[in-house]
Biopython code that builds the backbone (N, CA, C, O; Angstrom):
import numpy as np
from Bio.PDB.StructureBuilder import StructureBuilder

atoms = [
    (1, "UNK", "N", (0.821, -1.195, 0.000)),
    (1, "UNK", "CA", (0.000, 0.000, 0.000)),
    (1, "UNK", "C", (0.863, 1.257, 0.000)),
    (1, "UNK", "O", (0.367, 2.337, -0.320)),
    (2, "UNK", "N", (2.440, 1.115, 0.432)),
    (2, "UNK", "CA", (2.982, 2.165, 0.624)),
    (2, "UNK", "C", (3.554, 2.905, -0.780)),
    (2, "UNK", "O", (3.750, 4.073, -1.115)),
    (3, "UNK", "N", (3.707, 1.646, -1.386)),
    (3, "UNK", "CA", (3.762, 1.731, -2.599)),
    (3, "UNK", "C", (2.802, 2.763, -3.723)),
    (3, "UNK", "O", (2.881, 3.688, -4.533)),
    (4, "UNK", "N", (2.080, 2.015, -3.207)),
    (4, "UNK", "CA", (0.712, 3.305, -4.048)),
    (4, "UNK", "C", (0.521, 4.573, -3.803)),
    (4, "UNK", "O", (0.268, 5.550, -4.509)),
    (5, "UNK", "N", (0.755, 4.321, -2.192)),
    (5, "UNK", "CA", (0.521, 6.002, -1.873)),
    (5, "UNK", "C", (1.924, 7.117, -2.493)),
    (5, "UNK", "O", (1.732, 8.332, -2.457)),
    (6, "UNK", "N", (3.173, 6.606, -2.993)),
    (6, "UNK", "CA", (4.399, 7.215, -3.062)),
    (6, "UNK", "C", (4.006, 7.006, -5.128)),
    (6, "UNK", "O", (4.882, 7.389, -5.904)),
    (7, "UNK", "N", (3.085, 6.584, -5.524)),
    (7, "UNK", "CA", (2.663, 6.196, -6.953)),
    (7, "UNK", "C", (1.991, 7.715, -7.207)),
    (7, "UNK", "O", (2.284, 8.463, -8.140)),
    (8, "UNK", "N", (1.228, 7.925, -6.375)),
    (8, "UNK", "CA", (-0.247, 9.019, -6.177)),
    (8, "UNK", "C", (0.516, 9.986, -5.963)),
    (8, "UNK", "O", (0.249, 10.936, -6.700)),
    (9, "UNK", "N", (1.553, 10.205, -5.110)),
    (9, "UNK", "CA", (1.880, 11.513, -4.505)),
    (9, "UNK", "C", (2.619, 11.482, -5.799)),
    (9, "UNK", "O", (2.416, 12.482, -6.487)),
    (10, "UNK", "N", (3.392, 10.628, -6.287)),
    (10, "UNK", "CA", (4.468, 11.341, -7.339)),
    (10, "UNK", "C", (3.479, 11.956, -9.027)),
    (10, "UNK", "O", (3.918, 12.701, -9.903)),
    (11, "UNK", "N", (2.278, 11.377, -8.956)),
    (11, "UNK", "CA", (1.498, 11.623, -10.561)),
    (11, "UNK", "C", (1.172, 12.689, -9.633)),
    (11, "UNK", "O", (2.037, 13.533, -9.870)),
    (12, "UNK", "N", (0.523, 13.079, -8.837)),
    (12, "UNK", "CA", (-0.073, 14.157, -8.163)),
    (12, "UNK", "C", (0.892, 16.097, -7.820)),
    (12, "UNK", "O", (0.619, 17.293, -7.720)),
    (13, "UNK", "N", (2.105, 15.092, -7.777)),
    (13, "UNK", "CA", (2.953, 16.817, -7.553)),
    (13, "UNK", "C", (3.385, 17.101, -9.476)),
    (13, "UNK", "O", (3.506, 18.198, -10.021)),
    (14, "UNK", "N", (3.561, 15.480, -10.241)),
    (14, "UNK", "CA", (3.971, 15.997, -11.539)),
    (14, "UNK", "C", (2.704, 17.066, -12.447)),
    (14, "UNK", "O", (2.953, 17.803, -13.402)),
    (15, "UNK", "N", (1.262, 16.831, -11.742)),
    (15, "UNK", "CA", (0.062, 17.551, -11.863)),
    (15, "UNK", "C", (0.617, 18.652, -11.478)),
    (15, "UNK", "O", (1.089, 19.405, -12.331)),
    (16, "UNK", "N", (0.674, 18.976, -10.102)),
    (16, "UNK", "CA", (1.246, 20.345, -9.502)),
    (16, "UNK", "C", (2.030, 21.105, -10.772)),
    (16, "UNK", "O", (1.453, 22.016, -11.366)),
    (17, "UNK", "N", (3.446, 20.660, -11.176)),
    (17, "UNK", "CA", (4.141, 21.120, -11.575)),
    (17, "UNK", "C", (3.820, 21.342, -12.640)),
    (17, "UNK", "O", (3.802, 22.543, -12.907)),
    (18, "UNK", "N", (3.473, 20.516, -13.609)),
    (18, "UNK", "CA", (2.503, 21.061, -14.959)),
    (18, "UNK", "C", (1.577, 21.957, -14.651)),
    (18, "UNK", "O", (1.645, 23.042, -15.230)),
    (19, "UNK", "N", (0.776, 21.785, -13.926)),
    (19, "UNK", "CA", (-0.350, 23.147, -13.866)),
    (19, "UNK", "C", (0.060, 24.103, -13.790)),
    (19, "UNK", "O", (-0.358, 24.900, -14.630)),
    (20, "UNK", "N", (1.013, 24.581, -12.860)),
    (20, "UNK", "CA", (1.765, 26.264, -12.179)),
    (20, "UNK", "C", (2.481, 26.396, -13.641)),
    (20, "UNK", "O", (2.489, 27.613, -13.820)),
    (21, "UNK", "N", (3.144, 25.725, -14.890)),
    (21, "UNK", "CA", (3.597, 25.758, -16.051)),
    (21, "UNK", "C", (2.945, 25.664, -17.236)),
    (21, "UNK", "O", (3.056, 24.633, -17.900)),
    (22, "UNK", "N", (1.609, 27.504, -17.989)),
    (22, "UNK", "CA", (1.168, 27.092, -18.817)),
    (22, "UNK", "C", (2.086, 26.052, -19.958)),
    (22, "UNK", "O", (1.822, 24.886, -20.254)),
    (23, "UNK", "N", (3.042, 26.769, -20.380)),
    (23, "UNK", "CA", (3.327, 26.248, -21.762)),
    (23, "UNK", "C", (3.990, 24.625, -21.732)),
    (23, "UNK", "O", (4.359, 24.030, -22.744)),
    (24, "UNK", "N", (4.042, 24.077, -20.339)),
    (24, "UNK", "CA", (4.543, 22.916, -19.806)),
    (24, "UNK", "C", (3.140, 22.080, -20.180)),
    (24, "UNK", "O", (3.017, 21.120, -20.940)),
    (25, "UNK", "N", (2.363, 22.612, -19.572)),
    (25, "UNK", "CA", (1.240, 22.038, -19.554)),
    (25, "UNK", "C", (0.547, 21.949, -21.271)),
    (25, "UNK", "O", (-0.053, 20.919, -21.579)),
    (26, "UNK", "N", (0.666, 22.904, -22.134)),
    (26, "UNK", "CA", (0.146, 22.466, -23.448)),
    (26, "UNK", "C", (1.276, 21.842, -24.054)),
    (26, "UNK", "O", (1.102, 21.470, -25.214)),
    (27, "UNK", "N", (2.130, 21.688, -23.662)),
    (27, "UNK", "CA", (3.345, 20.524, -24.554)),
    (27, "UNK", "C", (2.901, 18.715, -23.998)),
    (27, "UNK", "O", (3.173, 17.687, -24.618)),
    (28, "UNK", "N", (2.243, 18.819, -22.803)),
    (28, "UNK", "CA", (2.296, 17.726, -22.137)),
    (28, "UNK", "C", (0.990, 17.241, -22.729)),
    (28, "UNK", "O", (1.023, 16.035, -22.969)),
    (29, "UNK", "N", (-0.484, 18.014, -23.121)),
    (29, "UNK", "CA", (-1.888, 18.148, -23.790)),
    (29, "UNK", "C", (-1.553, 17.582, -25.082)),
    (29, "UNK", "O", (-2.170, 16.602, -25.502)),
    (30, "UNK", "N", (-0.342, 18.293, -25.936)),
    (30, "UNK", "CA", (0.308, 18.056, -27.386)),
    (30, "UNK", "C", (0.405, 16.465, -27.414)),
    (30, "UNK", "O", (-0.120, 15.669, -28.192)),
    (31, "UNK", "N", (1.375, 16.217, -26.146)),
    (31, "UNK", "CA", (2.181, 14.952, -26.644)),
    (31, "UNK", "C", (1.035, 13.872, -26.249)),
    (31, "UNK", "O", (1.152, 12.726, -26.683)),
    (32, "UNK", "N", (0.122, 14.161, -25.575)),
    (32, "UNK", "CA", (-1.014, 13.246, -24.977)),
    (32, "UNK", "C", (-2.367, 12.771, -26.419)),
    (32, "UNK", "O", (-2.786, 11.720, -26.902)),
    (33, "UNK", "N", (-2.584, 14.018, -26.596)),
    (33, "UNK", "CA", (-3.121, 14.206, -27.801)),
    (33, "UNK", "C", (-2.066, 13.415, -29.289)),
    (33, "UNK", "O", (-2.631, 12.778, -30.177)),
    (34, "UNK", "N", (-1.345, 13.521, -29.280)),
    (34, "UNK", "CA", (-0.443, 12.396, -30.450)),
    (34, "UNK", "C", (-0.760, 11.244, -29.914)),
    (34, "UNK", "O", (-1.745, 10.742, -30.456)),
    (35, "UNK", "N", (-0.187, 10.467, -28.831)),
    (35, "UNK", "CA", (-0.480, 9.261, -28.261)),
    (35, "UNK", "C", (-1.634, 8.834, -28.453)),
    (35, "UNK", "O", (-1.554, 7.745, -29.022)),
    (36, "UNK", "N", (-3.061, 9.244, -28.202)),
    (36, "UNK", "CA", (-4.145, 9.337, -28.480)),
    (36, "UNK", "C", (-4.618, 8.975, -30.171)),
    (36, "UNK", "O", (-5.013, 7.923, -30.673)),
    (37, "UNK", "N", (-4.405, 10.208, -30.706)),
    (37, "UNK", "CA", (-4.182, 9.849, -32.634)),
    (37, "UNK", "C", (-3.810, 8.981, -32.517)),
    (37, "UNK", "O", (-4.639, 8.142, -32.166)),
    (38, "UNK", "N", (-2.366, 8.481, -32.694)),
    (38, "UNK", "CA", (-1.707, 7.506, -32.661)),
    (38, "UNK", "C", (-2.378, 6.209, -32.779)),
    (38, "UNK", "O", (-2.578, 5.525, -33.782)),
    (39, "UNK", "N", (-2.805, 5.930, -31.069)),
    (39, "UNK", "CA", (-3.418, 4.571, -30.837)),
    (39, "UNK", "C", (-5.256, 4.857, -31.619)),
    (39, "UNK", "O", (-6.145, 4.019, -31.474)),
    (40, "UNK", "N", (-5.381, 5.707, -32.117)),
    (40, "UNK", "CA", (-6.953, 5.464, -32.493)),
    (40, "UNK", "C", (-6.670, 5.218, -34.457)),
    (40, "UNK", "O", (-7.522, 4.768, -35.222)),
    (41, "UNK", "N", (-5.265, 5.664, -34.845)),
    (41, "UNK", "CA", (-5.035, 5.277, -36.213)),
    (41, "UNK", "C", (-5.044, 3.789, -36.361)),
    (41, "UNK", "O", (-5.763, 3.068, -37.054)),
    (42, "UNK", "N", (-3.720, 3.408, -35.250)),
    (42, "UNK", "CA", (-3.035, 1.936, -35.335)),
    (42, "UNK", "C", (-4.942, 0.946, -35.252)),
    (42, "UNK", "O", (-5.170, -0.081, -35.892)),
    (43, "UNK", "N", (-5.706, 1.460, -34.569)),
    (43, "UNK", "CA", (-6.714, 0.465, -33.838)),
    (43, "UNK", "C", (-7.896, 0.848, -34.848)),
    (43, "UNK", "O", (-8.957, 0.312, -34.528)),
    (44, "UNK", "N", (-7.967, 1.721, -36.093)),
    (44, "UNK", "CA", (-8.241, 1.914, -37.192)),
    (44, "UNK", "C", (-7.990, 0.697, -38.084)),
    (44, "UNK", "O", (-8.735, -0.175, -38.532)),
    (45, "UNK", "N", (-6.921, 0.897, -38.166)),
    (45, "UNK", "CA", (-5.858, 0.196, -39.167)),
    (45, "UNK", "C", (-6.148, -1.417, -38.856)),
    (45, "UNK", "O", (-6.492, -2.219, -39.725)),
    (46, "UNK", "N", (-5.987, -1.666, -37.762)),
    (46, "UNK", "CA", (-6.337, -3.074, -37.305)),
    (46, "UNK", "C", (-7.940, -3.823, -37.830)),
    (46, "UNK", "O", (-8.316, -4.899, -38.294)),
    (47, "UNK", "N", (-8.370, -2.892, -37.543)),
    (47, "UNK", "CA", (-10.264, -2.947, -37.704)),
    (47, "UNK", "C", (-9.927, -3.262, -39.367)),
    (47, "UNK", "O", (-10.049, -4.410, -39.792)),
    (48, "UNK", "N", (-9.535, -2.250, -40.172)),
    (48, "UNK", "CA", (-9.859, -2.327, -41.393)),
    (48, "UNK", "C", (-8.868, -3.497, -42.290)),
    (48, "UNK", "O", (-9.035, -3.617, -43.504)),
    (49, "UNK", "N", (-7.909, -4.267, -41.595)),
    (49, "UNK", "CA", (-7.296, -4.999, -42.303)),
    (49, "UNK", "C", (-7.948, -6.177, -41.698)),
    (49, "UNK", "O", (-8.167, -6.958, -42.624)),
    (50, "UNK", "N", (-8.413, -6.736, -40.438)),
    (50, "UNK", "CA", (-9.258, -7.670, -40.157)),
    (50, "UNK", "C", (-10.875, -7.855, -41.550)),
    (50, "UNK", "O", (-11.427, -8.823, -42.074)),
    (51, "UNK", "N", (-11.061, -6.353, -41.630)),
    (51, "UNK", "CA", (-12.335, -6.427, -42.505)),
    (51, "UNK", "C", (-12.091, -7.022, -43.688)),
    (51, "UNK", "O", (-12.873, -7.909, -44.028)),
    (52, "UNK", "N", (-11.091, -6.715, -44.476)),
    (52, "UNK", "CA", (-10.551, -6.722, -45.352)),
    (52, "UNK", "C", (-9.859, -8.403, -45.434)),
    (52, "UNK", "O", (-10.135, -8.965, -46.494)),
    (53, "UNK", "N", (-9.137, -9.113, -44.592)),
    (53, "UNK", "CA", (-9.509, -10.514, -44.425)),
    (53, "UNK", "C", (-10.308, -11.182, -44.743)),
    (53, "UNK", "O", (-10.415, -11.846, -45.774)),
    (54, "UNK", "N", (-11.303, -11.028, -43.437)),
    (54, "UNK", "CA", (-12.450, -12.046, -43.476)),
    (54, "UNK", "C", (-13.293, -11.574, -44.800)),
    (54, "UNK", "O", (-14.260, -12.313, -44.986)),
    (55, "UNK", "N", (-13.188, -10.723, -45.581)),
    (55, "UNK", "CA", (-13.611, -10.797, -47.093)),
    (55, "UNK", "C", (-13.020, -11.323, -48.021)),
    (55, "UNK", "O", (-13.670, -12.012, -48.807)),
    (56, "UNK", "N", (-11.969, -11.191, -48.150)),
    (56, "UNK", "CA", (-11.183, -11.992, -48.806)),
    (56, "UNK", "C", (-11.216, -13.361, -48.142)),
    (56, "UNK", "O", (-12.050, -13.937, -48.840)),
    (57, "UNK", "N", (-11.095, -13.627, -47.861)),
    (57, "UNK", "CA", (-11.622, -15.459, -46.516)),
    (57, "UNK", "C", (-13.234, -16.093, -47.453)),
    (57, "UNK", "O", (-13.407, -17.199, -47.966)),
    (58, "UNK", "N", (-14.236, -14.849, -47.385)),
    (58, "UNK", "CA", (-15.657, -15.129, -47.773)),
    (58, "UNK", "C", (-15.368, -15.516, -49.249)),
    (58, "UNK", "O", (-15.800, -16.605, -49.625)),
    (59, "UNK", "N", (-14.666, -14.718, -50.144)),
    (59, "UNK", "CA", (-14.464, -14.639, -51.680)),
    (59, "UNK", "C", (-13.571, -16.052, -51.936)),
    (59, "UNK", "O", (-13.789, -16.777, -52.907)),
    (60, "UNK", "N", (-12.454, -16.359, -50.847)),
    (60, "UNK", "CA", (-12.207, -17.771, -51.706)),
    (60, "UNK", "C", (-13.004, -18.334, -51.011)),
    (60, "UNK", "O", (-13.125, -19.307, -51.755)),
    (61, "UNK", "N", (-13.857, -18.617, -49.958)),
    (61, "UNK", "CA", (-14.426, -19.835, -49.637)),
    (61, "UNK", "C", (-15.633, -20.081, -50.835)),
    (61, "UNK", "O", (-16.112, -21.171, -51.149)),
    (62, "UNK", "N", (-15.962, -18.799, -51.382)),
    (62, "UNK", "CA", (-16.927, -18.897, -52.848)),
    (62, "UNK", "C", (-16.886, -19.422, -53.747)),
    (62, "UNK", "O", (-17.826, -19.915, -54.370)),
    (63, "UNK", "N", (-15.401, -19.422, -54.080)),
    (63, "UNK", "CA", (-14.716, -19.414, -55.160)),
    (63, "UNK", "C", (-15.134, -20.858, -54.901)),
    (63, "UNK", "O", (-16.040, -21.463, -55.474)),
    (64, "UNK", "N", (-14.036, -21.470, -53.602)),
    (64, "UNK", "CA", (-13.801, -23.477, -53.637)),
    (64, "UNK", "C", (-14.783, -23.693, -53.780)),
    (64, "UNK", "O", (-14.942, -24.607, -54.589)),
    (65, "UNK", "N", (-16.437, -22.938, -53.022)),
    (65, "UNK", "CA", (-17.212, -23.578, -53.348)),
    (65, "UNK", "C", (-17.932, -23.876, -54.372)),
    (65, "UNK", "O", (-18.543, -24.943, -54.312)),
    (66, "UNK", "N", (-18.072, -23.024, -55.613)),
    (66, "UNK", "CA", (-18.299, -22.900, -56.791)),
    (66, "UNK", "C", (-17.104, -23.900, -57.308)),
    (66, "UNK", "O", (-17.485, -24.573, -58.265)),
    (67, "UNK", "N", (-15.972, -24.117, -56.974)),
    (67, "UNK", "CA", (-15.309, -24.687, -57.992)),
    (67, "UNK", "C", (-15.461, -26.535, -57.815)),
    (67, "UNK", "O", (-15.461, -27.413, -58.679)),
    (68, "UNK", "N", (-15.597, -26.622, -56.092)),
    (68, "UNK", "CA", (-16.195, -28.355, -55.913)),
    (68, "UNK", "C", (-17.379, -28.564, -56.626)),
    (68, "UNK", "O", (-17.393, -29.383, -57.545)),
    (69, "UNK", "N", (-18.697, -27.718, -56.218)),
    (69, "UNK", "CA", (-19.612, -28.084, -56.821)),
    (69, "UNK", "C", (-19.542, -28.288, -58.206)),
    (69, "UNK", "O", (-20.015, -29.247, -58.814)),
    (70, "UNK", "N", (-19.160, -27.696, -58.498)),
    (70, "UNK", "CA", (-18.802, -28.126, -60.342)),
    (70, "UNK", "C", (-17.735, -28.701, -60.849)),
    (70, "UNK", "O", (-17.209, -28.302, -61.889)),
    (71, "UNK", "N", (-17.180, -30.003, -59.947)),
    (71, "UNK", "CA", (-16.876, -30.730, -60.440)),
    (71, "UNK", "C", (-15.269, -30.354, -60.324)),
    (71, "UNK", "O", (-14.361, -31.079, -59.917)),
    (72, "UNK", "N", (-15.212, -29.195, -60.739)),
    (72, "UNK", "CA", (-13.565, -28.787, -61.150)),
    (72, "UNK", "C", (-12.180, -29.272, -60.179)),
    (72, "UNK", "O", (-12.277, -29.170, -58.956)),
    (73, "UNK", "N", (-11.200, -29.677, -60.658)),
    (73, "UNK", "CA", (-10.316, -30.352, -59.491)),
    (73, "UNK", "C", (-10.289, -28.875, -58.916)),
    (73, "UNK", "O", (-10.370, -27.810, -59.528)),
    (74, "UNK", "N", (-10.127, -29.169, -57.294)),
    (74, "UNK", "CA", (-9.787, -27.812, -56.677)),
    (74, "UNK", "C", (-8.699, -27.814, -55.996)),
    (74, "UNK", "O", (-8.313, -26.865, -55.312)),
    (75, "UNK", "N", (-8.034, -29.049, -56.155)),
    (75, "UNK", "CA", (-6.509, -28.977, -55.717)),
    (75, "UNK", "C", (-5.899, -28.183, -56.107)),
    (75, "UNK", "O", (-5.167, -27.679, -55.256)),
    (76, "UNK", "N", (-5.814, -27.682, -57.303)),
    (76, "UNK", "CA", (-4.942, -26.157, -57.694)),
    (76, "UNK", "C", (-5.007, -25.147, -56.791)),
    (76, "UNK", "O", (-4.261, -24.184, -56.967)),
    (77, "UNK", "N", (-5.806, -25.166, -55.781)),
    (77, "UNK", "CA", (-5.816, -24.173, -54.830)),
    (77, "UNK", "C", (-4.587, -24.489, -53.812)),
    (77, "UNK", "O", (-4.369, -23.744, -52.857)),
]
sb = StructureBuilder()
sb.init_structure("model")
sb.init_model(0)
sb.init_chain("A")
sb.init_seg("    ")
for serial, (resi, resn, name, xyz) in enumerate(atoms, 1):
    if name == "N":
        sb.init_residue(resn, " ", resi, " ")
    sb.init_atom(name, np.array(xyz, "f"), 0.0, 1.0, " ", f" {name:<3s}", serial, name[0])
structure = sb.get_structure()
């Protein structure tokens, strides 16, 4: 527990010290705000290449299936 409390006091005075420091404080808003972008691009990016998978996943499973049903060897796949 002592631990935590020396966790709190230290995020709590680095608050202090940013606040009493406008231009400290909008560099610290800046770099928070990138981090932010950042992780909402990467977790973008993730979403849309998963989408982009499982469609491509749907299109050959179409394909084999169109190509068993009709007979066609589908070992070439």
């Amino acid at each position: 527990m002592a631990n935590k409390n020396e966790y709190i006091d230290e995020a709590y005075n680095t608050l202090v010290n940013l606040s009493a420091d406008e231009q400290k404080r909008l560099e610290y808003e800046a770099r928070e705000k990138a981090i932010r972008d950042y992780n909402a691009a990467i977790s973008y990016a993730q979403k849309q290449g998963l989408k982009q998978g499982i469609e491509i996943g749907w299109h050959f499973r179409l394909i084999l299936y169109i190509k068993l049903r009709s007979g066609d060897n589908a070992s070439r796949f």
